[in-house]
C-alpha positions in Angstrom: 38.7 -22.6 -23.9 39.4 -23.7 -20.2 41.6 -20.9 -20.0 39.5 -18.4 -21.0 36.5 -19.8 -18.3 39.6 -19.8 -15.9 40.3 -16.0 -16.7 36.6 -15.0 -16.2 36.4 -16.8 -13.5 39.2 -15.1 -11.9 37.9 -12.0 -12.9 34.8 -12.3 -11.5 36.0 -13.2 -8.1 38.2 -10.3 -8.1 35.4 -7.8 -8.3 32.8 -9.3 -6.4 34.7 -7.8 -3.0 34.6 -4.6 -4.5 30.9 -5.1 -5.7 30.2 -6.0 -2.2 32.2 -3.3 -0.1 31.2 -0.5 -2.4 28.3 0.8 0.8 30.9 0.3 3.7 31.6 3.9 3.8 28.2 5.2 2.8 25.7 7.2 5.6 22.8 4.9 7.2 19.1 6.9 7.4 16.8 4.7 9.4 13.3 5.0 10.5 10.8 2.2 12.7 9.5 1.4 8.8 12.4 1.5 6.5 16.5 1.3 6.2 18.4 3.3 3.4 22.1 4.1 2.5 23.8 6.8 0.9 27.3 8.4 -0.5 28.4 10.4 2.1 29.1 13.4 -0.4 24.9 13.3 -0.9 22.9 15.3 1.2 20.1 14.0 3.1 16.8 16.1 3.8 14.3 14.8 6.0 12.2 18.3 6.4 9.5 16.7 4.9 10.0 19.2 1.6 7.9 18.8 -1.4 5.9 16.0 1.4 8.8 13.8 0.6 10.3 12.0 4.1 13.1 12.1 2.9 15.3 13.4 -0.1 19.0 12.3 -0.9 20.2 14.9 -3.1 23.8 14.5 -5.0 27.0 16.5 -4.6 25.9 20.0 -6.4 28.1 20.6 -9.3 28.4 24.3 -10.6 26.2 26.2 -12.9 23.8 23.2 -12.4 20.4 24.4 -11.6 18.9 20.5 -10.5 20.5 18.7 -8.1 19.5 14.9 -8.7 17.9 12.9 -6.1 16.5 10.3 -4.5 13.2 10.7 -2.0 10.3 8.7 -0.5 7.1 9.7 -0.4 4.4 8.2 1.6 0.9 8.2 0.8 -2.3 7.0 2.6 -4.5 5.0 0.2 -6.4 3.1 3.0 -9.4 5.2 2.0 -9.4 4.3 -1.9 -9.0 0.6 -1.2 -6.0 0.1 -4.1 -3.8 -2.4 -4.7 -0.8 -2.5 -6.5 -2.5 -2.8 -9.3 -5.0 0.0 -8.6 -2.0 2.4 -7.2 0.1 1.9 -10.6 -2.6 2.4 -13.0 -3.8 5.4 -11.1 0.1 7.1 -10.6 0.9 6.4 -14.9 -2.5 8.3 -15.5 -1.5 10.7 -13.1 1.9 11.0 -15.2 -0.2 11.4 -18.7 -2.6 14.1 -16.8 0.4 16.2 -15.2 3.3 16.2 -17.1 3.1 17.9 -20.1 4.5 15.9 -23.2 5.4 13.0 -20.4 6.2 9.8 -22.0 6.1 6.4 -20.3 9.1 4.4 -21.1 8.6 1.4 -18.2 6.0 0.1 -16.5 6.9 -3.9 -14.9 6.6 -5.3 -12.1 9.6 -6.3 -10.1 11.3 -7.7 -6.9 12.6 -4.7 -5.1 13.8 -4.6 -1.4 12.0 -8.2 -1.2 8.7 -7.2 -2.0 7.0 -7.2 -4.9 6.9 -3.6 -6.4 6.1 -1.6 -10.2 9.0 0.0 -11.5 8.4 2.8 -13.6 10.4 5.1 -15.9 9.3 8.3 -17.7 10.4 11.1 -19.5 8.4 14.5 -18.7 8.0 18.5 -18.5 8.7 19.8 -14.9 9.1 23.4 -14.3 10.5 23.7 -17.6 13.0 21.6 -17.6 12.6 18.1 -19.2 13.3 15.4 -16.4 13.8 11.8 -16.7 12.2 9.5 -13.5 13.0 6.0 -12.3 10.4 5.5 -9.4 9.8 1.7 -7.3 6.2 1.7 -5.7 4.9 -0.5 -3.0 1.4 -0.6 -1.4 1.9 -1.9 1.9 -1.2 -2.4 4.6 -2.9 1.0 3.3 -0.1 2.8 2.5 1.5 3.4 -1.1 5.6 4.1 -0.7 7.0 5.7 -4.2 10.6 5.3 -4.2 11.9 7.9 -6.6 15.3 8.8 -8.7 14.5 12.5 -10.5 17.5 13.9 -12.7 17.4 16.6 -15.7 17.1 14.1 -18.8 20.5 15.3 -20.1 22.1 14.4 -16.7 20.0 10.8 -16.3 22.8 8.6 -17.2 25.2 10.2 -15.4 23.9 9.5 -11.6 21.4 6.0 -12.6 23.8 3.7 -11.7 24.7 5.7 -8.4 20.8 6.4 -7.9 20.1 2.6 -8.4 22.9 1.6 -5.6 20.9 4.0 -3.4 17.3 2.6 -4.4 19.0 -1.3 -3.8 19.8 -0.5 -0.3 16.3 0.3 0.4 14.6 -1.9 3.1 11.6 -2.2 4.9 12.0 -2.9 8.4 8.5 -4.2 9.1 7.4 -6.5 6.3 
């Protein structure tokens, strides 16, 4: 039994360097408000396409007509005095309204980036293509920030646990 600990153990200290290192070579995007990292074989956009300000999008791979991504989108919601609360339930109605056969798979609220946010994940009809989303939301002094992972459903699995290293170095630099 003490062997077996002792193997974990050992295990577990091996990989935690690597664990840790993994972002060393990625590309830094900073603003006054927030920090992010990224693989450097992802693309970053800051355009201000589809309102986003900014979108990470991955490696293309041929014959693929979506390129998964990652983006930021920044909305003023001084105006409609919402919350948290307020923003969520408005954004999963949103999803019901505008999504054709959308399905909502998570709504909870979690630590993200050291602020409390709502992470959601649906399943819906975009362009006709059925996409699977993974977005963190945050309603900050009047302003809502939706951090959001888009893939084709059939490719989701493929590029979460890349999309959710990307989400994880998100920071804000102000709060």
């Amino acid at each position: 039994m003490v062997r077996k600990i002792f193997s974990l153990l050992i295990l577990l200290l091996l990989t935690i360097p690597t664990a840790i290192a993994q972002t060393d070579d990625w590309e830094v995007y900073e603003t006054s408000n927030y920090r992010i990292e990224y693989p450097p074989n992802w693309e970053l956009d800051t355009t201000g396409i589809m309102h986003t300000s900014f979108i990470i999008l991955s490696e293309p791979e041929p014959n693929d007509r979506f390129q998964e991504n990652v983006n930021l989108l920044i909305q003023d919601v001084s105006g409609k005095s919402l919350d948290l609360d307020g923003f969520v339930e408005l954004t999963e109605q949103q999803v019901r309204n505008t999504l054709p056969g959308s399905t909502l798979i998570e709504s909870e609220r979690v630590r993200q980036s050291g602020l409390l946010s709502q992470r959601l994940t649906y399943i819906g009809n975009m362009n006709g293509s059925t996409m699977k989303v993974t977005q963190y939301c945050w309603v900050i002094t009047g302003k809502a920030y939706i951090l959001t992972y888009t893939a084709q459903r059939a490719n989701y699995e493929d590029y979460i646990d890349i999309a959710e290293k990307i989400m994880a170095t998100f920071v804000f630099n102000d709060f």
